[in-house]
N, C-alpha and C positions, 0 to 999 in steps of 0.2 A: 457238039454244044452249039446251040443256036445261038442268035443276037440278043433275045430277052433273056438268056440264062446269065450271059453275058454282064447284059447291063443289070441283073438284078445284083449278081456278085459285085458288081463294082460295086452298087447301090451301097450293099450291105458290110462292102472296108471303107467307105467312107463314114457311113456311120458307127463303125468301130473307131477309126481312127477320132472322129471327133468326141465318144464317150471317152477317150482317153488323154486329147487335148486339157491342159490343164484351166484351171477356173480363173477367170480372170484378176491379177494383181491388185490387193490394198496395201495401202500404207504399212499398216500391221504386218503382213507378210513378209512386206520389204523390210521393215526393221527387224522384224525376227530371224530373217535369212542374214541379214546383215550380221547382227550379233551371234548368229552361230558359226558365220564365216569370217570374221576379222582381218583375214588376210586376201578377202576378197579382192581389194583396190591395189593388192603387192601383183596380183595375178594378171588385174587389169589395170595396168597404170593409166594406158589414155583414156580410163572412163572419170577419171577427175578432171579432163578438159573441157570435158559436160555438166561439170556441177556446178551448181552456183548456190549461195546462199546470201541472201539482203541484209545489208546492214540494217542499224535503225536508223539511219540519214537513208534508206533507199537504196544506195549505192549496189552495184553486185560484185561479189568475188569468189575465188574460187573457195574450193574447202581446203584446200591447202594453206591457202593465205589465212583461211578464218581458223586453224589451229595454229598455226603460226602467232596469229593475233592472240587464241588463248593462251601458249602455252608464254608466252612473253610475258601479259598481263597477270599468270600463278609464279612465273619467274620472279616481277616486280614485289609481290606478295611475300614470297618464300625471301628474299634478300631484303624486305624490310623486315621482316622477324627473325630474322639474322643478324639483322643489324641492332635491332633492340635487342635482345638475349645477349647480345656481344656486349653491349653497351651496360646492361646489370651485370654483368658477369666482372666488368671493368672495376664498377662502381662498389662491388661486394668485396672486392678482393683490395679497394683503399680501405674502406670501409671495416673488415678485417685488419689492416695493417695497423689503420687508428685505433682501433680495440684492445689489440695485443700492446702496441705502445702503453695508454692508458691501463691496460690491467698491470702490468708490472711497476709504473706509477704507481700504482694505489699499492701495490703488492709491500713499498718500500715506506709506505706512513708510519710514522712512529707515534702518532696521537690522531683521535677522533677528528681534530682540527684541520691536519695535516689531509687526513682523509678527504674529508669535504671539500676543501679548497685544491688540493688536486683532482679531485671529481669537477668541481665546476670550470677551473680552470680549462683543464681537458677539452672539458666539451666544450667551452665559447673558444677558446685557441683553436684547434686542431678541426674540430667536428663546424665551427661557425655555427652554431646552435645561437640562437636571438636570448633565450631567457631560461636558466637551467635553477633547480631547488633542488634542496639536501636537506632535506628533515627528518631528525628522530623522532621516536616517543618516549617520553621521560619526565623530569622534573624542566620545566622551560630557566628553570635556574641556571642548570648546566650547559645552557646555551653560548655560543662564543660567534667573532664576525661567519665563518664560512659555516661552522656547524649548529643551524637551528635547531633547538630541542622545544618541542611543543606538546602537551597532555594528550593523549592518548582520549580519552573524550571528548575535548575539544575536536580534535583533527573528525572522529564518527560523525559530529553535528555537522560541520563546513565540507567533506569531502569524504561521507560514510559510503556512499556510491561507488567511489571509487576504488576504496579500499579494500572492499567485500569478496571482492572478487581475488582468484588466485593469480590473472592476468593482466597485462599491462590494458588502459582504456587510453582510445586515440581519438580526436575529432577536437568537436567545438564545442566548449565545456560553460556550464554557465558563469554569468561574470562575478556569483558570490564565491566558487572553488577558484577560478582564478586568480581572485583577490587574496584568498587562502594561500597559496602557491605560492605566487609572485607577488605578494605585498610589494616591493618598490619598484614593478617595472609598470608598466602601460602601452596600450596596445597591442596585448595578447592578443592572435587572433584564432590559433588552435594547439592543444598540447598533448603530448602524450607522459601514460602518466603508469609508474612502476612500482605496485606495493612493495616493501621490504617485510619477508615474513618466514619467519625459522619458529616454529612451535608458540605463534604468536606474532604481533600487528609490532615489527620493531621501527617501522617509518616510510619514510615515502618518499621517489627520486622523481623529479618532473622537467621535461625539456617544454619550450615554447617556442613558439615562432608566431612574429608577425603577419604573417600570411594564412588566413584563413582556411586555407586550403591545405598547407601544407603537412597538415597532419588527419589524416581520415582513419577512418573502419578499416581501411585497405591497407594501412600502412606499416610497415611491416616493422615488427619491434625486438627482432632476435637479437641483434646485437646489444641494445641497449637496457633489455633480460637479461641479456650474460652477467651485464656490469653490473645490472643489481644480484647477481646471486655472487659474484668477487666479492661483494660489501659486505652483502649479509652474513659470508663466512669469515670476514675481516672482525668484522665487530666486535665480538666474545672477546680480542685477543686484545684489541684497543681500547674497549671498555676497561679489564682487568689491568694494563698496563696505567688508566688514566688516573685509575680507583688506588694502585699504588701509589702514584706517584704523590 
C-alpha cells in the first residue's frame, strides 16, 4: 500500500466520520431532549452550576433557586386557597348551626304570628341580618305586628319580578320593591329575596342589608331556601290551627 492509498483512505474516514457527526444544536432540540430526559440534571448534577436564568430586575440565578422561587410562590398560592376554603368551610358549618337552631324554632310556632316573629327574630338576633320581611298572600286583614298579609295582586304589580321565578333573586333591587319589602326600614342597599310557593304564590321572605354589596348574583341562598321550604310546609298546619281558633 502506498502513501496516496494511504492518505486517500484516511481522506475517506474522515469524511465518513463527519457524514456522521451530528447537526448542529437548536434550541428545539435542546428542549425536546430535555423533555424526553427529565432526569437528565439527576445524572448530571454539576451541570446546574452552569445555568443561569435572569430575573426581570436583571439579576442571574441559578435554576435551582429559580424553582425554588416557583415552587414557593404555587406554595403561597395553594395555602391561600387553603386557607379560604378553610375559612367557608368555618363559616357553612355556623351557618348551619344557626339554621338548624332556627328550623326547630319555627318547628315549635303554635300561630302564623308566632311563626313570623320567630323568623325575623332569628334572623336579626342570631344571623345579624340589617332588615328581614315576612309576607303572606291573603286578605291583608288577617295581617298582625310580625305576620304581614298583603293581596296576592298587589304583591305581582310591586315585586311580580321577583316572584316569578321558582328561585331566590339577590342583588340591588329597585327602590319601588324595596319599599314593598321593607316599608319601615331605610337604607336598603341590596336584598335577597325568597318566593314562598306550594301549588301556588303563598308569600315572600326577604333579608336586607345595608351594604350594597352585600347581597350579589353570587351570593349563595341555600340555607335561607331551606327556611323558606320549613315555612312553606309549616303553613297548611298554622293556617288550619288559626282558622280554628
Amino acid at each position: 500500500m502506498n502513501a496516496k492509498t494511504v492518505s486517500k483512505n484516511k481522506s475517506a474516514s474522515v469524511e465518513s466520520a463527519d457524514s456522521q457527526a451530528p447537526v448542529g444544536l437548536s434550541d428545539a432540540r435542546v428542549r425536546d431532549y430535555l423533555k424526553e430526559n427529565p432526569d437528565f440534571f439527576d445524572h448530571h448534577p454539576d451541570m446546574l452550576d452552569h445555568l443561569q436564568i435572569s430575573h426581570k430586575a436583571g439579576s442571574a440565578v441559578s435554576l435551582v433557586e429559580k424553582q425554588v422561587s416557583v415552587l414557593r410562590e404555587r406554595n403561597m398560592e395553594m395555602r391561600k386557597r387553603l386557607n379560604t376554603l378553610t375559612g367557608n368551610a368555618r363559616d357553612n358549618d355556623r351557618l348551619y348551626d344557626l339554621t338548624r337552631a332556627l328550623v326547630l324554632t319555627l318547628l315549635e310556632a303554635q300561630s302564623l304570628e308566632q311563626l313570623a316573629a320567630s323568623f325575623c327574630q332569628g334572623l336579626r338576633d342570631d344571623f345579624g341580618v340589617d332588615h328581614v320581611s315576612f309576607i303572606l298572600f291573603g286578605d291583608p286583614k288577617d295581617g298582625s305586628d310580625h305576620c304581614r298579609v298583603e293581596a296576592a295582586e298587589r304583591a305581582r304589580i310591586e315585586i311580580g319580578a321577583l316572584i316569578k321565578g321558582q328561585s331566590a333573586v339577590c342583588g340591588t333591587l329597585r327602590e319601588e320593591e324595596l319599599q314593598y319589602l321593607f316599608p319601615d326600614s331605610t337604607g336598603v342597599g341590596s336584598a335577597a329575596v325568597v318566593p314562598l310557593l306550594r301549588g301556588g304564590d303563598l308569600g315572600v321572605i326577604a333579608v336586607g342589608s345595608n351594604d350594597p354589596h352585600h347581597y350579589s348574583a353570587n351570593t349563595g341562598t341555600l340555607f335561607l331556601g331551606h327556611l323558606g321550604d320549613v315555612i312553606v310546609r309549616l303553613l297548611p298546619r298554622l293556617h288550619g290551627d288559626q282558622a280554628g281558633a
